[in-house]
C-alpha positions in Angstrom: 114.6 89.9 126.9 113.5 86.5 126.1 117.1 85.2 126.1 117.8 86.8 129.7 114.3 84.6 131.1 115.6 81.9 129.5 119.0 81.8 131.3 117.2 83.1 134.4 115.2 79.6 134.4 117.8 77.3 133.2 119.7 78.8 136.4 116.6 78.6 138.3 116.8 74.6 137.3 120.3 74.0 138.2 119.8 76.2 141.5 116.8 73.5 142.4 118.7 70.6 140.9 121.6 71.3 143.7 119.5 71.8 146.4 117.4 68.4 145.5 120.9 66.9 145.3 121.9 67.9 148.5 119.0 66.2 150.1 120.0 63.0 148.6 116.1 62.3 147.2 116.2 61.6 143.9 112.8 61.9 143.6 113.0 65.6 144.6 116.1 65.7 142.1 113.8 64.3 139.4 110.8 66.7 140.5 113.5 69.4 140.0 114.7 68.5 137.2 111.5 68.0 135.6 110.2 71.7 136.5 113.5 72.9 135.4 112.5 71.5 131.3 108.6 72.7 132.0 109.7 76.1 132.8 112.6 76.6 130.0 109.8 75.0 128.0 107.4 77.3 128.8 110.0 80.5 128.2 110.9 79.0 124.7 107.2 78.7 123.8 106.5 81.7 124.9 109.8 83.4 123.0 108.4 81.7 120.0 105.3 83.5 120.3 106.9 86.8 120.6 108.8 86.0 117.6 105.7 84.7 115.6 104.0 88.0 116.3 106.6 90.1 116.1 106.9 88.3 112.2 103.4 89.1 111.8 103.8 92.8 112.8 107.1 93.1 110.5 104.3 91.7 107.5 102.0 94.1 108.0 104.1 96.5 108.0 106.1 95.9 105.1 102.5 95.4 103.7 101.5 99.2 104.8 104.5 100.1 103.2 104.3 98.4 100.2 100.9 99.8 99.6 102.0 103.7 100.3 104.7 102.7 97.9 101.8 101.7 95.9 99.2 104.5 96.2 102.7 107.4 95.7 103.7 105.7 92.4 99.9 105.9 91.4 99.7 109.4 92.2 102.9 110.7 90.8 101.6 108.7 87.6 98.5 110.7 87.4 100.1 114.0 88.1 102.4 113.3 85.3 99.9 112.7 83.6 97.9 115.7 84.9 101.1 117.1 83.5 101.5 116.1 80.4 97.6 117.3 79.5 97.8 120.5 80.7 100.9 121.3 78.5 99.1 119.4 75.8 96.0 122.1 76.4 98.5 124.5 76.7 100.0 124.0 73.2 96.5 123.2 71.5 95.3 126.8 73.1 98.4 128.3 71.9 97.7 126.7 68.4 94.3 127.7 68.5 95.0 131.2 69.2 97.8 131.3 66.8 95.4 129.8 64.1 92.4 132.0 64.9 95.0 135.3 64.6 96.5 133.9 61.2 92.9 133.8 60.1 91.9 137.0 61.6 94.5 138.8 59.7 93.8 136.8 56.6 90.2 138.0 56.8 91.1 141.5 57.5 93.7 141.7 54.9 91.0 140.3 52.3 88.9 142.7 53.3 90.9 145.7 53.2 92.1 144.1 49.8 88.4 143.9 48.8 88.0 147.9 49.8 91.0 148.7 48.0 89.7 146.7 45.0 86.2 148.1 45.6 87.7 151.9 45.8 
């Protein structure tokens, strides 16, 4: 877009520059010319601009990206580690369990032992 204004007022320039030229005045040819640099001026200013902002827009972008990025990794790090603690719970329950029946049948074979002594 910017490229096609800047071609439109270069030819713009040259279009004034002939017509100042046919006149023979070369102050209007100087005049011409002169307008003809303020305007492409102008268009490349304004181009850079458009390019400075648009560079700006592409940072904060990349910088909302880069903090999703962020904030994904952190959460896919704490449900690993959600993860990993629930199996850990998992197995300590299973242990506990396991343990508590061991004991359980410990106790009740002492004490069907301690019957069968008693008897």
């Amino acid at each position: 877009m910017a490229e096609l204004e800047t071609a439109q007022a270069e030819a713009d320039a040259k279009i004034a520059e002939a017509k100042a030229k046919d006149s023979g005045n070369q102050a209007e040819i100087d005049i011409a010319r002169s307008n003809a640099k303020d305007k492409t001026d102008l268009v490349r200013i304004a181009e850079a601009k458009y390019k400075y902002r648009s560079d700006i827009v592409m940072a904060i972008e990349k910088s909302k990206a880069d903090a999703i990025k962020t904030m994904e990794d952190r959460k896919a790090k704490v449900g690993v580690a959600r993860q990993e603690r629930k199996a850990n719970e998992s197995k300590d329950a299973a242990t506990i369990i396991t343990t508590a029946t061991v004991e359980n049948t410990k106790v009740v074979e002492t004490k069907e032992a301690g019957k069968t002594a008693r008897s």
